[in-house]
C-alpha positions as CSV (number, residue, x, y, z in Angstrom):
1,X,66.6,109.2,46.9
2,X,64.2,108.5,43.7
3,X,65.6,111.6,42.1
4,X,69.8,110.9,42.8
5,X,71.1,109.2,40.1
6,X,74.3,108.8,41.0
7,X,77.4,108.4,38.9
8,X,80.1,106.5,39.5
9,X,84.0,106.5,38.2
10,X,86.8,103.8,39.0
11,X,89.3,105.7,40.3
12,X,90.4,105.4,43.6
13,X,90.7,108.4,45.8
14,X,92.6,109.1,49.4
15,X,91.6,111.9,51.3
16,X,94.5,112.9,54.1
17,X,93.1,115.3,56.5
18,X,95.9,118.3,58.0
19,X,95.4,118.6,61.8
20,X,97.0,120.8,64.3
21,X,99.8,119.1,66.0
22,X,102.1,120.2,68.5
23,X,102.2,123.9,69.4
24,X,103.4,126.3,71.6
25,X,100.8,128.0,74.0
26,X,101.4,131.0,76.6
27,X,102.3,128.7,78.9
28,X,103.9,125.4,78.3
29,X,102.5,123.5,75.3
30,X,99.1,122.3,73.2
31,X,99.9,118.5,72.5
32,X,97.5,118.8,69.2
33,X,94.2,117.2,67.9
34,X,92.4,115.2,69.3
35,X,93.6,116.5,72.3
36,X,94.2,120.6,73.1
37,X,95.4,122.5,69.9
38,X,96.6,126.0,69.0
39,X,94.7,128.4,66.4
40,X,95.9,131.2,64.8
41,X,98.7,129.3,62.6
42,X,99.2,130.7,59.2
43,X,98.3,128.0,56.5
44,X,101.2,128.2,53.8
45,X,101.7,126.2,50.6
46,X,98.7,126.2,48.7
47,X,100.4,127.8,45.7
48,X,102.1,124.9,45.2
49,X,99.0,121.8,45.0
50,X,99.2,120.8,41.9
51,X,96.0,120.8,39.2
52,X,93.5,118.3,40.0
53,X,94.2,117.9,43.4
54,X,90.8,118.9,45.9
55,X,91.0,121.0,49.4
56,X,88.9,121.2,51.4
57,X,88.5,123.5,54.2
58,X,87.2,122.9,57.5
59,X,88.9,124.2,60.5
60,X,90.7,127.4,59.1
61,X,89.5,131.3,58.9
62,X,90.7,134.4,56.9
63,X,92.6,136.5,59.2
64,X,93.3,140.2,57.9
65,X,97.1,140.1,59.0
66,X,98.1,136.6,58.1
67,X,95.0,135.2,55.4
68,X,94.3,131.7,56.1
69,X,95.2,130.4,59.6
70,X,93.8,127.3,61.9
71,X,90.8,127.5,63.6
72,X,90.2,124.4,64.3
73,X,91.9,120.8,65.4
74,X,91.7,119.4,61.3
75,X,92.5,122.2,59.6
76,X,91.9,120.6,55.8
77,X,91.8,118.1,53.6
78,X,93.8,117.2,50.7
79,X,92.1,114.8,48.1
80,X,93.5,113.0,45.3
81,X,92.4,110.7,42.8
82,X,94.2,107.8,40.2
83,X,93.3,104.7,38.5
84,X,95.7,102.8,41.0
85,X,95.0,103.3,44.9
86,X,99.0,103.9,44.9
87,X,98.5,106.2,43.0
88,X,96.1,108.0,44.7
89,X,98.1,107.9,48.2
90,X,101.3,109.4,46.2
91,X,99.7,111.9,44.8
92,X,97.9,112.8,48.3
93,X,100.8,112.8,50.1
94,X,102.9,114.8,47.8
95,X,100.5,117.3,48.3
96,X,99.9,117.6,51.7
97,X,103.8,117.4,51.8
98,X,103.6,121.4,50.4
99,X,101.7,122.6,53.5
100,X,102.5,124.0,56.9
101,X,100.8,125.2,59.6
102,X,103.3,127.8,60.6
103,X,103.5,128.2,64.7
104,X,104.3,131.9,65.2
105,X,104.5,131.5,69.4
106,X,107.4,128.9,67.9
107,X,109.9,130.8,65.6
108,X,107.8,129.5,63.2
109,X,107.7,125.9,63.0
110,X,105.9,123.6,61.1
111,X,102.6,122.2,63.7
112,X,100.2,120.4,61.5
113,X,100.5,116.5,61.5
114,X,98.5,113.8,59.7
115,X,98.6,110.3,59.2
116,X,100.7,108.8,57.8
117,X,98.8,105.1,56.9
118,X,95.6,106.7,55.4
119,X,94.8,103.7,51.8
120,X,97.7,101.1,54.1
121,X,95.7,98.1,53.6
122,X,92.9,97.5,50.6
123,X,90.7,94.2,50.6
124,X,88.1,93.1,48.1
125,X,84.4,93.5,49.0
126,X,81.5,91.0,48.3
127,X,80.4,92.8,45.3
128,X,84.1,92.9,43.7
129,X,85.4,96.3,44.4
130,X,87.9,97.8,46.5
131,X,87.3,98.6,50.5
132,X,89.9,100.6,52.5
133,X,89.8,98.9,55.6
């Protein structure tokens, strides 16, 4: 740790993490992360995140059919920054608001799911600065 020096910004950033939600299975249906999830559901929209805006990757694979599909229950993360945490958040959601899993077992409806109430409450920390709670 004698060798980090590291360097730090003000702006606020809000990281919303895609997840599988609610898919069809062979037989009956995968309720979603945490609990059992699909895989295989092509990732669409990221042509559209706008400059500035981080991904992530965690749970997805290149397929050779379909290119980026799930492979896990959270599929991604979308990260945004801003000098105002609302700023952040609308920018993060916008964003993650361009993506779909696409559920091909399901005429192809949108599975993945995240929260909704990531940067919902801010309080101050003993030093001054910001804490998401």
């Amino acid at each position: 740790m004698d060798q980090i020096n590291p360097v730090w910004n003000n702006q606020y950033y809000v990281d919303v993490v895609a997840m599988e939600g609610r898919s069809k299975a062979s037989k009956g249906w995968n309720k979603g992360y945490p609990g059992r999830y699909g895989k295989g559901h092509r990732v669409t929209g990221l042509d559209k995140i706008e400059k500035g805006i981080a991904v992530y990757f965690s749970g997805v694979r290149e397929d050779p059919e379909k290119g980026l599909v799930t492979d896990g229950g959270r599929g991604l993360h979308i990260i945004a920054g801003d000098s105002t945490l609302e700023g952040a958040k609308e920018k993060a959601y916008r964003n993650i608001g361009y993506l779909s899993f696409l559920d091909h077992n399901d005429n192809n409806k949108n599975c993945m799911r995240y929260r909704k109430t990531i940067g919902a409450e801010e309080r101050e920390s003993s030093e001054g600065g910001a804490n998401l709670k």
